[in-house]
TORKOL-4160 file (C-alpha; in steps of 0.2 Angstrom, whole numbers, padded with zeros to 4 digits, m for minus):
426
<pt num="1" X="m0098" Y="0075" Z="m0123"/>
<pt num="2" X="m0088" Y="0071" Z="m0109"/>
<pt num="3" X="m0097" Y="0064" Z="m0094"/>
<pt num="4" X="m0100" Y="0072" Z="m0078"/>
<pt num="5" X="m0101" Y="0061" Z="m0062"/>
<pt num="6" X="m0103" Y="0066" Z="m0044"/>
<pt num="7" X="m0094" Y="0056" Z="m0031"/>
<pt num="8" X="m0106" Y="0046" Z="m0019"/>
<pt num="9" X="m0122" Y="0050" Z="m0031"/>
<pt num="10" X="m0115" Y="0037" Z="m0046"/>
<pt num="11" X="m0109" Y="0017" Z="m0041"/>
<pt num="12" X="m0091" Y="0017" Z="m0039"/>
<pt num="13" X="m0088" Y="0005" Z="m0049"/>
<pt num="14" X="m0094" Y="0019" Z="m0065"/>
<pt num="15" X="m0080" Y="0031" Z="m0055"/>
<pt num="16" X="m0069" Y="0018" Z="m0056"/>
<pt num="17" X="m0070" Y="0006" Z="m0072"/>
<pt num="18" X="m0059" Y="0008" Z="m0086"/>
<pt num="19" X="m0071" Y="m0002" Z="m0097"/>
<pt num="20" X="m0055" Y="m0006" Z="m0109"/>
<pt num="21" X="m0060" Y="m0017" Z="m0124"/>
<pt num="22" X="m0054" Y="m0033" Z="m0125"/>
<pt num="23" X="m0046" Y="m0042" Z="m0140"/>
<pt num="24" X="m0042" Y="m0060" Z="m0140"/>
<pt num="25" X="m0025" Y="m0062" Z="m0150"/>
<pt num="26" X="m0020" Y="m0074" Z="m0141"/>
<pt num="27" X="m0019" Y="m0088" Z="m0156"/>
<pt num="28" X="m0014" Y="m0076" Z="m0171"/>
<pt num="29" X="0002" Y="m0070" Z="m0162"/>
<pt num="30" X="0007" Y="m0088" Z="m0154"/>
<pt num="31" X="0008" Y="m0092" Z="m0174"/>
<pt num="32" X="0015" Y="m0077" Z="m0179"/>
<pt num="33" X="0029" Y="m0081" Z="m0164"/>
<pt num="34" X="0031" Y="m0099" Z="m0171"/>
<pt num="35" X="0033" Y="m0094" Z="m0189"/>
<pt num="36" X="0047" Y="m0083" Z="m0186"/>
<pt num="37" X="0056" Y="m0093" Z="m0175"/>
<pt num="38" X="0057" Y="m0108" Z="m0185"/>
<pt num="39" X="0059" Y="m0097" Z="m0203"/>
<pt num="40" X="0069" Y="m0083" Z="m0196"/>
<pt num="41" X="0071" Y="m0069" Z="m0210"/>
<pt num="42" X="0061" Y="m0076" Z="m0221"/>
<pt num="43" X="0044" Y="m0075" Z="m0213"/>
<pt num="44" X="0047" Y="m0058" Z="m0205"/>
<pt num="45" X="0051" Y="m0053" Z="m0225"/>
<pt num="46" X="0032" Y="m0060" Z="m0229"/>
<pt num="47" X="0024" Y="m0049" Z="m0216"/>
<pt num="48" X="0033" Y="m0036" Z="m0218"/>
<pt num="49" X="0025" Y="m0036" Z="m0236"/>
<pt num="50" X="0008" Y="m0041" Z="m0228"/>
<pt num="51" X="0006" Y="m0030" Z="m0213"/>
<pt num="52" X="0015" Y="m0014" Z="m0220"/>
<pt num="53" X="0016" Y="m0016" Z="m0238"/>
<pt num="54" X="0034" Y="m0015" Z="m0241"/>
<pt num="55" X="0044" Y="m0026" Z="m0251"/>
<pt num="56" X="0062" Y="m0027" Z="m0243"/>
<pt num="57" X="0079" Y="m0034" Z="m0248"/>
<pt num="58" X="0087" Y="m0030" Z="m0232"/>
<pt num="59" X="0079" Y="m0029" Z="m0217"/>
<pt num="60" X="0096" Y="m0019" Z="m0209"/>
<pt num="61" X="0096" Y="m0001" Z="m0210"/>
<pt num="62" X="0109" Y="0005" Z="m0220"/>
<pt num="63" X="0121" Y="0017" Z="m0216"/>
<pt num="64" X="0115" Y="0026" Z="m0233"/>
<pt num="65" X="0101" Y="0024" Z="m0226"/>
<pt num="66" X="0104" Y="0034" Z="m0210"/>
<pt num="67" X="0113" Y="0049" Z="m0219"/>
<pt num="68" X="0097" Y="0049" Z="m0232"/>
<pt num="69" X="0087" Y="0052" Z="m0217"/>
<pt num="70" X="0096" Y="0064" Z="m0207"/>
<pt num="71" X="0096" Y="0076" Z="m0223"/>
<pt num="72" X="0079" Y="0076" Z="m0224"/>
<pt num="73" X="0076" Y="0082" Z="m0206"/>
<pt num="74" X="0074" Y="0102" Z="m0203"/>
<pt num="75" X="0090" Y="0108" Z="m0193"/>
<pt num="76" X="0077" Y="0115" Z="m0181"/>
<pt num="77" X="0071" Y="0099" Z="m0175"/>
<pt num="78" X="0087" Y="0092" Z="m0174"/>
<pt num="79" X="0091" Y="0105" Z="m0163"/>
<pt num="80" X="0076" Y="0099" Z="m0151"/>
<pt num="81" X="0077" Y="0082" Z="m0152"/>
<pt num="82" X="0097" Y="0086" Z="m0146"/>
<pt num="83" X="0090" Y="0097" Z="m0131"/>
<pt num="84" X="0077" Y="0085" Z="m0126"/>
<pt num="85" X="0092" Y="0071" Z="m0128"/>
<pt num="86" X="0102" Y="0081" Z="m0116"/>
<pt num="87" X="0088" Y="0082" Z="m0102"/>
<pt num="88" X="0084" Y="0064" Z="m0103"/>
<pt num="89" X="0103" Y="0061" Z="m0099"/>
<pt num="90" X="0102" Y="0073" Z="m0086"/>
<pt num="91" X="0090" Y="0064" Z="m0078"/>
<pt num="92" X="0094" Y="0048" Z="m0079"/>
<pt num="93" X="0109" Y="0049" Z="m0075"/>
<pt num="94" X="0105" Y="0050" Z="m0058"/>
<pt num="95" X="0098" Y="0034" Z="m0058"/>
<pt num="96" X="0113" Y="0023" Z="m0059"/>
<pt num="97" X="0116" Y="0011" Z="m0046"/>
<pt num="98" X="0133" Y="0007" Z="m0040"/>
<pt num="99" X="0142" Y="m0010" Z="m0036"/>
<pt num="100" X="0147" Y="m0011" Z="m0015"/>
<pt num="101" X="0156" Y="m0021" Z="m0006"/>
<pt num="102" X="0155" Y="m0026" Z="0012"/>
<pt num="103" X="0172" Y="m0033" Z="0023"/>
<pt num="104" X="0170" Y="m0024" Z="0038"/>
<pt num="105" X="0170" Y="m0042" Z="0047"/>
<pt num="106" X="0188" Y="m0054" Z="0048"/>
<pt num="107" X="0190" Y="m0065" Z="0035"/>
<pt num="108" X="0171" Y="m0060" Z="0024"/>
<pt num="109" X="0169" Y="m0050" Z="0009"/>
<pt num="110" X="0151" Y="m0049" Z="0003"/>
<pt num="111" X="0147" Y="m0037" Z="m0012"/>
<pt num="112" X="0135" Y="m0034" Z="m0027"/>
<pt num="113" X="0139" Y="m0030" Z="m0044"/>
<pt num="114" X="0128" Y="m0021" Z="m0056"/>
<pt num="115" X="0128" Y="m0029" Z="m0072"/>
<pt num="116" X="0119" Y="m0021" Z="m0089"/>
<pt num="117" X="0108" Y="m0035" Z="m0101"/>
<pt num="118" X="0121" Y="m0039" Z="m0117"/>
<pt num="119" X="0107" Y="m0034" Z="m0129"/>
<pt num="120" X="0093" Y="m0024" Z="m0129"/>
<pt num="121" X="0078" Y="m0023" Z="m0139"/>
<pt num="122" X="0070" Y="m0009" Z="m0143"/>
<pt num="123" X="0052" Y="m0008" Z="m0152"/>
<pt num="124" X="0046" Y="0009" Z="m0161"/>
<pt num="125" X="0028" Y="0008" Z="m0167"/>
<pt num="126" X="0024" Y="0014" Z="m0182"/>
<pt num="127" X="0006" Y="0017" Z="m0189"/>
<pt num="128" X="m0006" Y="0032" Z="m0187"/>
<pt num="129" X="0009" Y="0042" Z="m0179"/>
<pt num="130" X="0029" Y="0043" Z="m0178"/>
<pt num="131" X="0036" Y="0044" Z="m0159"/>
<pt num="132" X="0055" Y="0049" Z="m0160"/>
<pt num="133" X="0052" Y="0053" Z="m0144"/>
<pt num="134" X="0050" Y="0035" Z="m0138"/>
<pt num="135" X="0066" Y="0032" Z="m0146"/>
<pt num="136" X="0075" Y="0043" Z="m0135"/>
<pt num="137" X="0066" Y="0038" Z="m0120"/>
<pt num="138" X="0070" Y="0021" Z="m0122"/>
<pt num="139" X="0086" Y="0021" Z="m0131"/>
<pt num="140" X="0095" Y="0033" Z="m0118"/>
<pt num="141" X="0092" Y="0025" Z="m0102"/>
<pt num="142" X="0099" Y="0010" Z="m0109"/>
<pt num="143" X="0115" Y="0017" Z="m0115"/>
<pt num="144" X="0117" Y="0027" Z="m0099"/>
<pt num="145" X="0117" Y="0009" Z="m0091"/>
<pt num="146" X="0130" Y="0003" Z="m0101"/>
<pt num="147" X="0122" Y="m0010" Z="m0114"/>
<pt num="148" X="0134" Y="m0013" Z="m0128"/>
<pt num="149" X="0119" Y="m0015" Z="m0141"/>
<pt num="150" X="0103" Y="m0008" Z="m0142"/>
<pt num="151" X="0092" Y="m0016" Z="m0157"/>
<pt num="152" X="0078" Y="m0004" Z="m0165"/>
<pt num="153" X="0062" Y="m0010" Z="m0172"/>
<pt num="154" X="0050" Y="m0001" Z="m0182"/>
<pt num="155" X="0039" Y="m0003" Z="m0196"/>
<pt num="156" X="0043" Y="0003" Z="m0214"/>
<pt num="157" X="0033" Y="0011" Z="m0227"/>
<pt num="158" X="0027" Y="0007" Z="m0240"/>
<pt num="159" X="0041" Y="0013" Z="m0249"/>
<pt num="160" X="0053" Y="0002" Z="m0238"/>
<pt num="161" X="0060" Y="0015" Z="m0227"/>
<pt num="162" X="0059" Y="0021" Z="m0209"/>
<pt num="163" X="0052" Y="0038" Z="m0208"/>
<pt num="164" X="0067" Y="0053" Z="m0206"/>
<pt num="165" X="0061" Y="0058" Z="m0189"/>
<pt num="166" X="0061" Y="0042" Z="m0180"/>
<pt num="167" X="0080" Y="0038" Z="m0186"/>
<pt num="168" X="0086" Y="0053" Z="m0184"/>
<pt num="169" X="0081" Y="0051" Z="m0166"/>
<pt num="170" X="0089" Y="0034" Z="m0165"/>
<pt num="171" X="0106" Y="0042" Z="m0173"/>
<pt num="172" X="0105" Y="0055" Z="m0157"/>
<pt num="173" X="0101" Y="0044" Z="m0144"/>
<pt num="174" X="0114" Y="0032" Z="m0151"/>
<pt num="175" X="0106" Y="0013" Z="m0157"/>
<pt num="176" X="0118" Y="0001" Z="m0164"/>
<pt num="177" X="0106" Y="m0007" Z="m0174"/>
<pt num="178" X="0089" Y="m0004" Z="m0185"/>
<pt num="179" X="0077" Y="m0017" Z="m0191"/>
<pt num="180" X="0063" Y="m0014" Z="m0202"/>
<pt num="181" X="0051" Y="m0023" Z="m0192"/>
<pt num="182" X="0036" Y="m0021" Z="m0183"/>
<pt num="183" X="0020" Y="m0030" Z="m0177"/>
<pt num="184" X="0022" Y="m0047" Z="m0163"/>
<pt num="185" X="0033" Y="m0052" Z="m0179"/>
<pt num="186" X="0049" Y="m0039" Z="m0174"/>
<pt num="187" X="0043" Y="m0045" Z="m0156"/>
<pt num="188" X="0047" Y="m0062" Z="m0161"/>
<pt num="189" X="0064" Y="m0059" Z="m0168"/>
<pt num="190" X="0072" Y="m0051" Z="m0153"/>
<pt num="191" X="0066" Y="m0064" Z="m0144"/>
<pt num="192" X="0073" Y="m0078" Z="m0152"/>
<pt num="193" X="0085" Y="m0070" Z="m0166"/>
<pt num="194" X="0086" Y="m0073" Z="m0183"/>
<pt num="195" X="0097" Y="m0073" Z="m0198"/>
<pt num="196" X="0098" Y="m0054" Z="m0198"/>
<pt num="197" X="0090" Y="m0049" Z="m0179"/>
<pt num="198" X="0100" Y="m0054" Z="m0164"/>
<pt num="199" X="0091" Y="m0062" Z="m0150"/>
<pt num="200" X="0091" Y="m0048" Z="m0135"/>
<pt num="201" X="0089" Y="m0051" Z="m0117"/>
<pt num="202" X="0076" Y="m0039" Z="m0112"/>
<pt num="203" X="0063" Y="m0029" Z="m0125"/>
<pt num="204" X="0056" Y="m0011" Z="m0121"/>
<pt num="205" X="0044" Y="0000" Z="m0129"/>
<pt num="206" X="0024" Y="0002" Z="m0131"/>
<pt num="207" X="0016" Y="m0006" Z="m0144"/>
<pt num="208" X="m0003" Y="m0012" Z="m0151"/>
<pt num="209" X="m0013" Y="m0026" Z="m0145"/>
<pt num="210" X="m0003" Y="m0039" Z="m0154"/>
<pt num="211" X="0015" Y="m0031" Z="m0149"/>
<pt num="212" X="0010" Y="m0031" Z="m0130"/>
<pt num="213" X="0005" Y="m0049" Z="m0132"/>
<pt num="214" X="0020" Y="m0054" Z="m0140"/>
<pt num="215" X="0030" Y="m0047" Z="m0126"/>
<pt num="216" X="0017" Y="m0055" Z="m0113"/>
<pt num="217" X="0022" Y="m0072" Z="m0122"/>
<pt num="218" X="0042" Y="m0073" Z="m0124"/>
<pt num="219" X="0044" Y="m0066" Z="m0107"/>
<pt num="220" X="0053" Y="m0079" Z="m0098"/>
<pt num="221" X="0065" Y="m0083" Z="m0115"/>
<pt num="222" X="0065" Y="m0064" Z="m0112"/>
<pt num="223" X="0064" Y="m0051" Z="m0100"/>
<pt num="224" X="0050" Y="m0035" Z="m0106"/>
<pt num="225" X="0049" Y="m0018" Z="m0097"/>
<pt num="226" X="0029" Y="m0018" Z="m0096"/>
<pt num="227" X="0012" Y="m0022" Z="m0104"/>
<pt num="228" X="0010" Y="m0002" Z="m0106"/>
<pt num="229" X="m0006" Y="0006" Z="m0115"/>
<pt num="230" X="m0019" Y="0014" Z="m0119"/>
<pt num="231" X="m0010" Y="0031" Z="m0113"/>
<pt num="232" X="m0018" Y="0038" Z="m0098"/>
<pt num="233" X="m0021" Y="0056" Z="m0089"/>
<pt num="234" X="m0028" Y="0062" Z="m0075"/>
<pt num="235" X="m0029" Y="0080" Z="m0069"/>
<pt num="236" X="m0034" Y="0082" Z="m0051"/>
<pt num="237" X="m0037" Y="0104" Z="m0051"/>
<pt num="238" X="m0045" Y="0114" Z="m0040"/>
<pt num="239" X="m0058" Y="0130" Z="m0045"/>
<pt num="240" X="m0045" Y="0141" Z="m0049"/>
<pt num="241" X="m0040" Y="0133" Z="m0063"/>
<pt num="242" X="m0039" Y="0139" Z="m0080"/>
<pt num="243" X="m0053" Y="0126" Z="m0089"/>
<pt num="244" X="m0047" Y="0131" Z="m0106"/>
<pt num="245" X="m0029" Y="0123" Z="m0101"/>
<pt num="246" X="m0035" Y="0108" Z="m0094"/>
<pt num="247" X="m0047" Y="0105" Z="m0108"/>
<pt num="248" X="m0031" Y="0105" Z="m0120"/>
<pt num="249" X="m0024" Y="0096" Z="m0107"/>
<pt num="250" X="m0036" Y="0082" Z="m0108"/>
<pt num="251" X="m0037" Y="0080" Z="m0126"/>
<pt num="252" X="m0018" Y="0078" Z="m0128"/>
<pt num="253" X="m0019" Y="0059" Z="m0122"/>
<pt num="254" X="m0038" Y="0059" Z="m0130"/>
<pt num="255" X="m0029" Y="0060" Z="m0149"/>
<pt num="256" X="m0018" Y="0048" Z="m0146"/>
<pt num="257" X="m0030" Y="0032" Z="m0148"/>
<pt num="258" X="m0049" Y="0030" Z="m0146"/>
<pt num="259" X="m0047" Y="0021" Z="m0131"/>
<pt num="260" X="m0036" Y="0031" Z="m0122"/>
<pt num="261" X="m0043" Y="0039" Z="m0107"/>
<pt num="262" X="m0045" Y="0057" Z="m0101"/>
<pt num="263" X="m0051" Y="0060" Z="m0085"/>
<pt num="264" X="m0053" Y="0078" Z="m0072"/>
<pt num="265" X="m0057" Y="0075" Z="m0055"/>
<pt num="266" X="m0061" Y="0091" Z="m0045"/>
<pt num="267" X="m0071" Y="0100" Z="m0030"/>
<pt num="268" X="m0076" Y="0113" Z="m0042"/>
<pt num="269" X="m0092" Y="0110" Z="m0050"/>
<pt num="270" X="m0093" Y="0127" Z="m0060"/>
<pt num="271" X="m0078" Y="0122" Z="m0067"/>
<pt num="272" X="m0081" Y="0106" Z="m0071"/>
<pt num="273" X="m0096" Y="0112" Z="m0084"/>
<pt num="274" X="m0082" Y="0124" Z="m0090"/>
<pt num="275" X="m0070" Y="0112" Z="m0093"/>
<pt num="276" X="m0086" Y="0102" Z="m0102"/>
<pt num="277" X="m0090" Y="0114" Z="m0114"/>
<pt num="278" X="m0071" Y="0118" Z="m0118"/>
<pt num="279" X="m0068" Y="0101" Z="m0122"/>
<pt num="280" X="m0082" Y="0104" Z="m0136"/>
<pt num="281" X="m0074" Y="0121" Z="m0143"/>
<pt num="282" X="m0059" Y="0113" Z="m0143"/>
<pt num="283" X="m0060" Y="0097" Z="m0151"/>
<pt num="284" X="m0063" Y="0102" Z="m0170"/>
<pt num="285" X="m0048" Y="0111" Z="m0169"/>
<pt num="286" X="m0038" Y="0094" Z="m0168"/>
<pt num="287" X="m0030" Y="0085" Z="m0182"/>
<pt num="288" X="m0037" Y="0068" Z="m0177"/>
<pt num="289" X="m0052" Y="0076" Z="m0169"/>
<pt num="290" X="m0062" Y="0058" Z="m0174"/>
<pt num="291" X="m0051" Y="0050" Z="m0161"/>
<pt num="292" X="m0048" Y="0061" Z="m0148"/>
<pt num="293" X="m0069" Y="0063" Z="m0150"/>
<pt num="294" X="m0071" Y="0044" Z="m0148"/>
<pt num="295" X="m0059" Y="0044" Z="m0133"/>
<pt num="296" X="m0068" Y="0059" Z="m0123"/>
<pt num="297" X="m0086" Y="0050" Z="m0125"/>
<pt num="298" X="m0081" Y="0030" Z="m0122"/>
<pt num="299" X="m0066" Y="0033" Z="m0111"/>
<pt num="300" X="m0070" Y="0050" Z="m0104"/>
<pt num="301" X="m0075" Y="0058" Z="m0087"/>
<pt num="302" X="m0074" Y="0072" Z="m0075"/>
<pt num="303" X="m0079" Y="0065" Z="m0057"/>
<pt num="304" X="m0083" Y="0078" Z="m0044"/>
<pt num="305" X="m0078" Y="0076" Z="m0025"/>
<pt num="306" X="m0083" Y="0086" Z="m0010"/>
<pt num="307" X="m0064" Y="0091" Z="m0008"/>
<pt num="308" X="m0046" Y="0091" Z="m0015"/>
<pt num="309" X="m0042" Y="0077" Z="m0001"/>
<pt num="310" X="m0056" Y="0068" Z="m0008"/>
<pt num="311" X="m0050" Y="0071" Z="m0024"/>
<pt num="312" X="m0032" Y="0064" Z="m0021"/>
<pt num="313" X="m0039" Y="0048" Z="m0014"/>
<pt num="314" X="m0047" Y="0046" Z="m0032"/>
<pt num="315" X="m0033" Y="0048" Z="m0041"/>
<pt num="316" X="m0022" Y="0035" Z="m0029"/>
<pt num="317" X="m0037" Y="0023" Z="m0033"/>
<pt num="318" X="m0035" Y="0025" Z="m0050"/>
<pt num="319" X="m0016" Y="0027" Z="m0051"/>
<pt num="320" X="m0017" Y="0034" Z="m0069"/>
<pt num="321" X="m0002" Y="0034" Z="m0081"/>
<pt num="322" X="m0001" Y="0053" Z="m0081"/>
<pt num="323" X="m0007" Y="0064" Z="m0067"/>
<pt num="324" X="m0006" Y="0083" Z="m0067"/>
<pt num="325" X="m0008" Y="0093" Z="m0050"/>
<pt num="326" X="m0017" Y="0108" Z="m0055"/>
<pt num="327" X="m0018" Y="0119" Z="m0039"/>
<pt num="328" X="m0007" Y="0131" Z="m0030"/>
<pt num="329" X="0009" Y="0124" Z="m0021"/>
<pt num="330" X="0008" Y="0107" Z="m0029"/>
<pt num="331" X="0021" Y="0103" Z="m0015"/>
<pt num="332" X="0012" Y="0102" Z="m0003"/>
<pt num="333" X="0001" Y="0087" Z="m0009"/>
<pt num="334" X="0016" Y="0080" Z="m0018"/>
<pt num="335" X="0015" Y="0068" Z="m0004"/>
<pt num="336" X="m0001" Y="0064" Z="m0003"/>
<pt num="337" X="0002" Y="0054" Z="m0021"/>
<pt num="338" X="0005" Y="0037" Z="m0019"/>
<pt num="339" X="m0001" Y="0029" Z="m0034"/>
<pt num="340" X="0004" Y="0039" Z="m0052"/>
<pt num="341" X="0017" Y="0035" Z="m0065"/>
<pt num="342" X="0025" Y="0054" Z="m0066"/>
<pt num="343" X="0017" Y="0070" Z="m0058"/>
<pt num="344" X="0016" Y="0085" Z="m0067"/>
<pt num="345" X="0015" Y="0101" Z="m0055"/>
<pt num="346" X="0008" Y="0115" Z="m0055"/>
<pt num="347" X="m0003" Y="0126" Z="m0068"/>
<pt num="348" X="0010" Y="0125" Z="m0080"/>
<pt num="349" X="0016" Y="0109" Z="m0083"/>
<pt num="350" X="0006" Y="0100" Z="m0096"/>
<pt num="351" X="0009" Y="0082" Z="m0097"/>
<pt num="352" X="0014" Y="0087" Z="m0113"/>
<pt num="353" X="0029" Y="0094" Z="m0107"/>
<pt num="354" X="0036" Y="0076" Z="m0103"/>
<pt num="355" X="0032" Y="0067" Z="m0119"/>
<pt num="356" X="0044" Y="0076" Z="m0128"/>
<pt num="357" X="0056" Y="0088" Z="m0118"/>
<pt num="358" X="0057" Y="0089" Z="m0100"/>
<pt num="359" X="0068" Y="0076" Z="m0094"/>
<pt num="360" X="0059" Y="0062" Z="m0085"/>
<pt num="361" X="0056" Y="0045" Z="m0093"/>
<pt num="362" X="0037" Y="0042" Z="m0102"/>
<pt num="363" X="0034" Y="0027" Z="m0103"/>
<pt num="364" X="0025" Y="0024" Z="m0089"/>
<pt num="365" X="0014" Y="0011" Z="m0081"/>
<pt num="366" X="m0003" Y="0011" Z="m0085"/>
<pt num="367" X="m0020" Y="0000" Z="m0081"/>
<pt num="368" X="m0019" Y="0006" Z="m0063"/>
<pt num="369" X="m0002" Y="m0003" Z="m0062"/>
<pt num="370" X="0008" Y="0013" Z="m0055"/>
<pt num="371" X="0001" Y="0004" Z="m0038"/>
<pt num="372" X="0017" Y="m0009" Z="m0042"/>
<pt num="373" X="0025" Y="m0004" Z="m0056"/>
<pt num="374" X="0040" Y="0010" Z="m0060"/>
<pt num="375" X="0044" Y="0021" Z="m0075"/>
<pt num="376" X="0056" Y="0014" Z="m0085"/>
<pt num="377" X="0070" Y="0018" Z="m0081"/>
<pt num="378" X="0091" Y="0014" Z="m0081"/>
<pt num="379" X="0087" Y="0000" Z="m0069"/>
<pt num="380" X="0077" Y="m0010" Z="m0082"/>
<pt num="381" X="0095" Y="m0013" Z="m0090"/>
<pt num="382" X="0104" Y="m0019" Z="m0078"/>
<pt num="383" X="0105" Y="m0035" Z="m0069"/>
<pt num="384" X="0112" Y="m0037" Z="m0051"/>
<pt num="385" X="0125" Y="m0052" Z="m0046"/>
<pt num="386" X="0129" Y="m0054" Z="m0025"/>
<pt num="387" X="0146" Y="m0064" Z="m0022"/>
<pt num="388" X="0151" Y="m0069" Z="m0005"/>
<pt num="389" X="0168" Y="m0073" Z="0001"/>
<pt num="390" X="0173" Y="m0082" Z="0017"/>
<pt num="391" X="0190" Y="m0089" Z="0024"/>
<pt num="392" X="0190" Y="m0106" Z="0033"/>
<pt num="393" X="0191" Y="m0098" Z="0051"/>
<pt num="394" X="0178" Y="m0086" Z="0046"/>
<pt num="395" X="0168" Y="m0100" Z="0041"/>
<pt num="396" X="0171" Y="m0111" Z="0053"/>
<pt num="397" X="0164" Y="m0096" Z="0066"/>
<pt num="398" X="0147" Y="m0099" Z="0060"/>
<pt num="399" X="0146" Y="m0118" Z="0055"/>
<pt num="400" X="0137" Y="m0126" Z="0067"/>
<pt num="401" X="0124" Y="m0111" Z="0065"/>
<pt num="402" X="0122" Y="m0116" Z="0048"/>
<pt num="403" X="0121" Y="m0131" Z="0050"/>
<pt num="404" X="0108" Y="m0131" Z="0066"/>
<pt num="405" X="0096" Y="m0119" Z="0052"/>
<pt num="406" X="0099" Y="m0133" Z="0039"/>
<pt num="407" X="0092" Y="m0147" Z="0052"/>
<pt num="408" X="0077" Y="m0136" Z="0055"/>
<pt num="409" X="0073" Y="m0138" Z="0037"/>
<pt num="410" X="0076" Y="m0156" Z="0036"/>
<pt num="411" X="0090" Y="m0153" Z="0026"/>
<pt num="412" X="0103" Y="m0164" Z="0033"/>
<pt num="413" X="0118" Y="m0162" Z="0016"/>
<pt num="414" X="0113" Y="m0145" Z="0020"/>
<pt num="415" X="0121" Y="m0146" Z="0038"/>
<pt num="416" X="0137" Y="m0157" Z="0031"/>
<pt num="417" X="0142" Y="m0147" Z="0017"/>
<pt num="418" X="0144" Y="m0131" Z="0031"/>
<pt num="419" X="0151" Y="m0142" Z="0043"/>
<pt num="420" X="0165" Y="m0154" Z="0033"/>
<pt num="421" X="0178" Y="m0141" Z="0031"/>
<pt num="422" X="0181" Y="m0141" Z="0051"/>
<pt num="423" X="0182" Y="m0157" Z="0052"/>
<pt num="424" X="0199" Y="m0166" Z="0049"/>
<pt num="425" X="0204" Y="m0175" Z="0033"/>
<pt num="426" X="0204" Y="m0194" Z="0032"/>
């Protein structure tokens, strides 16, 4: 059952603590990194057959392939996944930055260009669930920014093949290429390419314990969105609330992995109990109850506070993932947030709503990172270059200022170089 806390009568560090397990894969993946990188196809082929159990000739998905696949998928869902396609454009579109240039001063043109990555990667786990959606909130961002090629990973099968739903997504949000890899091992081939993987310049996408530490260890050859996961939620909601939505709420991150974390924080204490024994009505009416049911008793709470100010300062601490504003005029306390990945307003907007359709980008940071960290957005595939222009008069305007800064650092070739092209030749 999920645990009920009252603010200032429990430790805060019991409000506060995530008590995530820890996993040391540290070794397994540095050897895992090294074997692909010196054996290239061949090693990613021998854990392809380990890891997933498939037997592959090619590691390329096949436009054969592709067409298989996209038969196989109801019209209906292509139909969604197209709608939800078209709301994450809409979106995302907004967020693309512009070159500009600056010459309003004789003789000095200063600018910056915005630049997308060459090659993007593109990881897809694969495993106890399928997440098409993840395709297209990766996958379209980068297009909208202009990347000529987007690389998709994700395990096979068994059988060797990708399952229908995830490339029918990459067909609509428009990848270039499809691997049949997964694990730290596809990690390790977009970072340092092999015979049939080209190396990429920045890797996106969630992953398990070993894919996050794969990304944690080529970053540098490589740039990486975020060390995102276990999904988060939080739902700050007030006394009026409906306890039967939040407790679905709640258990839609719950199912999604035993260490995921579920968390209500209200001023209502008859409805936290409510919510409490919803949670436990509700939960053998899920599919993966067993996870979502080891999620809601590890990682699980509901934490009371005198207030919904109280509240809000609780949820800025924890700076969760996910966090839904359960009251009336969310608005008006949309400002009070400071520290959240996306906000979901209102009584009815389930976070559910932006996994899958609404528009805004989900992967998110988690961990309490939100207090530095973005969404993913088009600005992780770009790149900025400045460039600065000066003619000799203009230069020669500000020499000796340069030069009198570079002698205040000691940097006397510093001073010269500014200073030589006033001077007359020899």
């Amino acid at each position: 059952m999920i645990r009920i806390l009252k603010m200032g009568e429990v430790p805060a560090a019991e409000i506060f603590n995530r008590n995530m397990p820890t996993v040391n894969v540290t070794d397994t993946v540095a050897e895992i990194l090294r074997n692909v990188r010196e054996r290239g196809d061949e090693a990613l082929k021998e854990y392809t057959a380990r890891f997933d159990g498939a037997a592959l000739d090619s590691l390329t998905v096949s436009p054969e392939e592709m067409e298989e696949a996209l038969a196989l998928v109801e019209p209906e869902f292509l139909r969604v996944l197209e709608k939800a396609a078209a709301n994450i454009r809409k979106f995302h579109s907004r967020q693309v930055r512009n070159s500009f240039i600056i010459n309003d001063e004789d003789g000095i043109v200063m600018g910056q260009k915005v630049i997308p990555v060459d090659r993007a990667g593109l990881y897809v786990p694969g495993g106890t669930a399928a997440y098409p959606s993840t395709v297209l909130m990766d996958l379209i961002p980068a297009k909208i920014a202009g990347v000529p090629e987007v690389v998709m990973t994700t395990p096979p099968g068994k059988d060797g093949k990708i399952n229908p739903v995830i490339l029918a997504a990459a067909k609509v949000g428009g990848a270039d290429r499809i691997i049949k890899a997964g694990g730290a091992q596809a990690i390790a081939a977009l970072a340092y390419g092999t015979e049939s993987v080209p190396k990429v310049d920045k890797i996106v996408g969630p992953g398990n314990a070993f894919v996050a530490e794969a990304k944690r260890q080529v970053y540098g050859l490589v740039s990486i969105d975020m060390i995102a996961g276990p999904s988060e939620i939080l739902v700050v909601a007030d006394g009026k609330s409906n306890p039967r939505h939040l407790a679905a709420d709640l258990l839609s991150q719950a199912e999604h992995d035993r260490v995921a974390s579920a968390v209500l924080v209200t001023d209502s204490e008859e409805l936290a109990k409510a919510v409490q024994a919803e949670i436990e009505r509700q939960l053998p009416l899920l599919e993966r109850e067993e996870i979502a049911r080891a999620s809601i008793e590890n990682h699980g709470k509901i934490i009371l506070t005198k207030d919904l100010r109280q509240a809000i300062d609780t949820a800025n601490e924890i700076a969760p993932e996910h966090l839904e504003l359960c009251v009336d005029n969310p608005f008006d306390y949309l400002d009070a947030i400071r520290h959240a990945g996306s906000v979901f307003m209102g009584r009815n907007c389930p976070e559910a709503l932006g996994d899958y359709l609404a528009g805004p980008n989900h992967t998110l940071p988690t961990q309490g990172t939100a207090k530095f960290s973005s969404p993913l957005s088009v600005d992780d595939f770009v790149k900025k270059t400045q460039y600065t222009y000066f003619t000799r008069e203009a230069l020669n305007r500000v020499a000796e200022d340069v030069a009198l800064f570079a002698r205040k650092e000691g940097l006397t070739g510093h001073a010269r170089s500014a200073l030589s092209r006033g001077e007359a030749e020899a």
